[in-house]
Each structure stands twice: as C-alpha cells, then as structure tokens.
C-alpha positions in Angstrom: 6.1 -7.4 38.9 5.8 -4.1 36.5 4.8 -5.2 33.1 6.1 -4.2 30.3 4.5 -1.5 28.0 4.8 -0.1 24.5 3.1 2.6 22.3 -0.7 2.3 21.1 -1.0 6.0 19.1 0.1 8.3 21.4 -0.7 6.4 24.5 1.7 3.8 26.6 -0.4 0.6 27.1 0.8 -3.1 28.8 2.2 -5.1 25.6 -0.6 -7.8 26.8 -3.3 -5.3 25.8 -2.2 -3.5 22.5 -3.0 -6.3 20.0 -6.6 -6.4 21.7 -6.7 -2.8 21.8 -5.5 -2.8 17.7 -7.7 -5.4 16.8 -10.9 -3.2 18.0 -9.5 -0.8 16.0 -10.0 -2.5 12.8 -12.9 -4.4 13.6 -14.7 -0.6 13.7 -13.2 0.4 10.4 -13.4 -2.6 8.6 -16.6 -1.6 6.6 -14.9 1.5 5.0 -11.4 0.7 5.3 -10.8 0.4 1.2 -12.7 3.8 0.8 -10.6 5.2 4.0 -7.5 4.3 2.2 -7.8 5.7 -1.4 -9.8 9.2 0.2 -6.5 9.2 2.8 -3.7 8.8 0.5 -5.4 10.2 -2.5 -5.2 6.8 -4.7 -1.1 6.8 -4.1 -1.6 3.3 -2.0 -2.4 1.3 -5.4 0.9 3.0 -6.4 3.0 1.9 -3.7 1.3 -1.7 -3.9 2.1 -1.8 -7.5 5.7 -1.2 -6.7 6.1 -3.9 -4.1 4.7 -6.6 -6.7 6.9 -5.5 -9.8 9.8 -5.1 -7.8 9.5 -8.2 -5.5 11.0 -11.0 -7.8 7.4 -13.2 -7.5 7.0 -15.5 -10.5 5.0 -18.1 -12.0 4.4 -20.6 -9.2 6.4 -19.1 -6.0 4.7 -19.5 -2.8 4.1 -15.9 -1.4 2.6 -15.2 2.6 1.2 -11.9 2.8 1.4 -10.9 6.9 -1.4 -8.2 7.5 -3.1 -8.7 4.6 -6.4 -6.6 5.6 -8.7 -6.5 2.2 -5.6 -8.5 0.5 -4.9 -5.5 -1.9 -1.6 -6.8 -2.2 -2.2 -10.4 -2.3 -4.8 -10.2 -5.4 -1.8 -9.1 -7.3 0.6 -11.8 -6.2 -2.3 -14.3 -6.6 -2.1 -13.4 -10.5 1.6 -13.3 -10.6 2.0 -16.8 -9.1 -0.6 -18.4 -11.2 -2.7 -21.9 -10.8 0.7 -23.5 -9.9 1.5 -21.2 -7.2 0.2 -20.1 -4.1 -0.8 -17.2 -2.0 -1.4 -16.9 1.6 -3.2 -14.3 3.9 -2.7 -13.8 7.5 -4.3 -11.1 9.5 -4.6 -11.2 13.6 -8.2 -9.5 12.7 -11.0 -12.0 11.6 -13.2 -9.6 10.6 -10.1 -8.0 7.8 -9.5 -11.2 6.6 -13.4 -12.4 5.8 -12.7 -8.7 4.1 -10.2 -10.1 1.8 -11.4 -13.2 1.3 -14.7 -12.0 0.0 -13.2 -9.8 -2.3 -10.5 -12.4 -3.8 -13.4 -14.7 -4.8 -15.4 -12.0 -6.4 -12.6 -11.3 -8.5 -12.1 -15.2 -8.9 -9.2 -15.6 -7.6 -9.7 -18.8 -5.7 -7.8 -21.9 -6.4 -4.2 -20.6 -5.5 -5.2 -18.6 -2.5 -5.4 -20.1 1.0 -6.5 -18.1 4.3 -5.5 -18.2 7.8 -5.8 -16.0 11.2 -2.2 -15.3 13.1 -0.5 -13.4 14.6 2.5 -12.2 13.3 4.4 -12.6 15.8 3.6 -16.1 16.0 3.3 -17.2 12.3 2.1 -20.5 12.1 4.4 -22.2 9.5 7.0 -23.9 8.1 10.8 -23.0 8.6 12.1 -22.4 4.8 8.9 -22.5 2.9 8.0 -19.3 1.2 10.1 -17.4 -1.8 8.7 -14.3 -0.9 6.9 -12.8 2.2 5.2 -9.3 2.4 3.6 -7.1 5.1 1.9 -4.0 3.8 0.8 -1.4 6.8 0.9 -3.5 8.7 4.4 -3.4 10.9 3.5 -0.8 13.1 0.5 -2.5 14.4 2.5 -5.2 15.4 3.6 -5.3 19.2 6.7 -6.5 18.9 8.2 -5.8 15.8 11.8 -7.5 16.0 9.7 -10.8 17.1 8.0 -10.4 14.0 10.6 -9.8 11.3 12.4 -13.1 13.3 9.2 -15.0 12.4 8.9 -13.8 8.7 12.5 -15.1 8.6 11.8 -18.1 10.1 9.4 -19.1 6.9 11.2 -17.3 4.1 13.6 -20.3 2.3 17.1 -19.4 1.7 17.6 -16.9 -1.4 13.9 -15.7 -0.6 13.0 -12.3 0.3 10.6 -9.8 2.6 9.2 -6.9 1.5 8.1 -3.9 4.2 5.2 -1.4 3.1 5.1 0.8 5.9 5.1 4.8 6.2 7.9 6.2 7.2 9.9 9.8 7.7 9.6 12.5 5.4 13.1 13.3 4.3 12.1 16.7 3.4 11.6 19.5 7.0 9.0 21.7 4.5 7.3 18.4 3.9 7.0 16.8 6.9 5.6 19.8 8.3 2.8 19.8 5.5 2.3 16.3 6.2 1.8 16.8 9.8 -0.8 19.4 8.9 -2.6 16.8 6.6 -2.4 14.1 9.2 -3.7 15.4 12.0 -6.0 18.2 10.6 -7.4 16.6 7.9 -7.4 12.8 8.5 -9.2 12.5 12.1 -12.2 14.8 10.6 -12.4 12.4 7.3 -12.2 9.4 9.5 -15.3 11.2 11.3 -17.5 12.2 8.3 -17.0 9.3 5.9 -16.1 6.1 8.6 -17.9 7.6 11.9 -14.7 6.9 13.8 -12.5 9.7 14.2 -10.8 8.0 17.3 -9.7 5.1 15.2 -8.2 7.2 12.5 -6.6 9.4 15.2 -4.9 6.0 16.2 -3.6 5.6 13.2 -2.1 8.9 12.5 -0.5 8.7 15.9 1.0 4.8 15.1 2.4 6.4 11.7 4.8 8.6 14.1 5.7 6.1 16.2 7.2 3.8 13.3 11.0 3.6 13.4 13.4 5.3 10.9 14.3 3.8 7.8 17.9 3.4 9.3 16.2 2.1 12.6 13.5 -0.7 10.7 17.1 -1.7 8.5 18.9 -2.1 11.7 16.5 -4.0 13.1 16.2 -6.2 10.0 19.6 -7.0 9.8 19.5 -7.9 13.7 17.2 -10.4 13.2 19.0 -12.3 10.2 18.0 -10.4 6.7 21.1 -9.5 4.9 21.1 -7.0 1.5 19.2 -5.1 3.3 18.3 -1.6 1.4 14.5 0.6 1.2 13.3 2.6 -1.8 11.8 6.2 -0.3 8.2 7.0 -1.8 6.3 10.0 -1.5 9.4 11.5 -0.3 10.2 9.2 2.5 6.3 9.3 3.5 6.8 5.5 2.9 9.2 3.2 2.6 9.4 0.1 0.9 12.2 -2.1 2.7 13.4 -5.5 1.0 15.6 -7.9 2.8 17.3 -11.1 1.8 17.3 -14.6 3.9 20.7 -16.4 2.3 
C-alpha cells in the first residue's frame, strides 16, 4: 500500500517522515534562528509581529495559545497584553525551539502567566472552546497537514474567538516577486551558510515559502474547516500575509 506524500522544500517525502525531517531542521538552526530572522527579513518580522498583536483583539486577561511558537517572539507580547490575570501558552513540535522560548520569556520576566507545552499541531492537546485568541506565526507551512491543523486550532478557539495566520505568502506584484526570488535563493542559502553554518536548512526554508498556498487558497481552506469572516491583510506586498478568522 503506496503511502501518501507531500512537499518538504522542493522535495516529495512520505507524510510519516516530513515532521521528523522539519524537526531536524530546527533543531540545527535553533542557536541562530533570532539572528537568522532579523539578518533575513531585514528587522521587518518585529513589524509584522507587531501587527498581529495590535490587531488581534487580545486584552487584559484572555487566554491566548500561540501554535509554533519557536523563540515565542509573538507570545512575549501577548504575555504583556493579557497581564497577571491572563494567560499565554506555547506549543512547538520542536523541544529544542521551545526551551528557546522559554529561556527567553523568563529573562524578560515574564513568568507567571505563561505556561509551556510540546505538540503537534496537528494534534493540539486541549480543550474544545477554551482560548479567545489562537496564533501561529511561520509556522503553517511546516505543518504536514495543514487543513488538520486549522481544524484543531478551531477545535480550542471558544465561540466569538479568533486565529491569526503569520505566514509568507505571494507577492502580488510580477517585478517584485521576481526580485524576491532573486533575494531568496541567491542571497538567503549563502547567509544561512556564513552566519548559521547550514545552508541546506535555509535552502529548505526558502523552498517551503513557495510551497505555501495562496492567500485565496489558505482562506478557502479556512473557511473549509469552520472559520467564518474570513479576510488577510497583504504585507510587504503580499510577501506575507496576515490571515484572521472567526469561530461563531
């Protein structure tokens, strides 16, 4: 019996394999995966980060899961949003990411109102109705089985709640897409060589970006699995995408 396969970069790999295969990847970043970021998108990821937290609704104690959470960029700035009578969660599939984040929310401080735990997000671990908001930043494409994913985020979001996906996305300029292939793929491998010593991982990366559905195609799918008032804000000229959907 044929298994079934799906993309891992450029490459077609059994769908048993590619969370092993992504989880290696980050394992051998890991160390210089906050300096990767900022040197690869020139700063603009605090940007986009920013946007998700002042445009996701999050209050004084709302209960926010952050799927993917990596070095918990995004969930240091819910955990100050939410405050002592709130509460912030991180998942990451990848141990190594979120001992990462967790030592860098507690040398902040920010302890208290922030809870840790490995899944996968396919699989999220909790329960039905809980959160008010759930985000996932870069971290979609990764995933194996995205619709199975967004299902589970849905699961845990409580009616009137709302997810928020950081992910890049397609250009919706020819002229720039075309300098942005250039970038990619000329410029990012090499970096990934002289400042990370792992130009294949960043060449994974670069390839996953391409493989990342449309913003039409990611709304679609949103709506398939339940979300409704589904919409995404373009950034960086469709580079990225910030999609929100609604469970009601």
């Amino acid at each position: 019996m044929s298994k079934s396969t799906t993309h891992f970069g450029s490459r077609q790999v059994s769908e048993e394999d590619k969370a092993t295969l992504v989880r290696g990847v980050f394992d051998s970043v890991v160390d210089k995966y906050d300096l990767m970021n900022d040197l690869m998108s020139l700063g603009s990821h605090r940007l986009w980060k920013s946007f998700v937290v002042r445009t996701s609704g999050v209050h004084e104690g709302n209960r926010v899961l952050d799927v993917a959470a990596g070095s918990g960029d995004l969930a240091t700035q819910f955990a100050r949003k939410v405050g002592p009578n709130g509460a912030v969660i991180l998942t990451d599939i990848n141990a190594s990411m979120l001992q990462k984040g967790r030592k860098r929310m507690v040398d902040q401080g920010l302890v208290g109102n922030v809870y840790y735990v490995q899944a996968d997000a396919e699989r999220l671990p909790f329960t039905d109705n809980y959160f008010d908001c759930i985000c996932i930043g870069f971290g979609l494409r990764n995933v194996t089985r995205q619709e199975r994913a967004l299902a589970s985020m849905f699961a845990c979001l409580r009616p009137g709640g709302r997810l928020m996906v950081l992910e890049f996305s397609k250009p919706t300029s020819k002229i720039l897409a075309s300098i942005y292939d250039i970038y990619s793929f000329g410029a990012l491998p090499k970096l990934g060589r002289l400042v990370a010593k792992d130009e294949a991982s960043y060449k994974y990366l670069i390839e996953s970006i391409r493989q990342q559905p449309t913003q039409d195609e990611l709304q679609a799918t949103m709506e398939q699995v339940g979300f409704e008032r589904v919409g995404f804000n373009n950034l960086a000229g469709g580079i990225v995408a910030v999609h929100t959907g609604y469970k009601f």
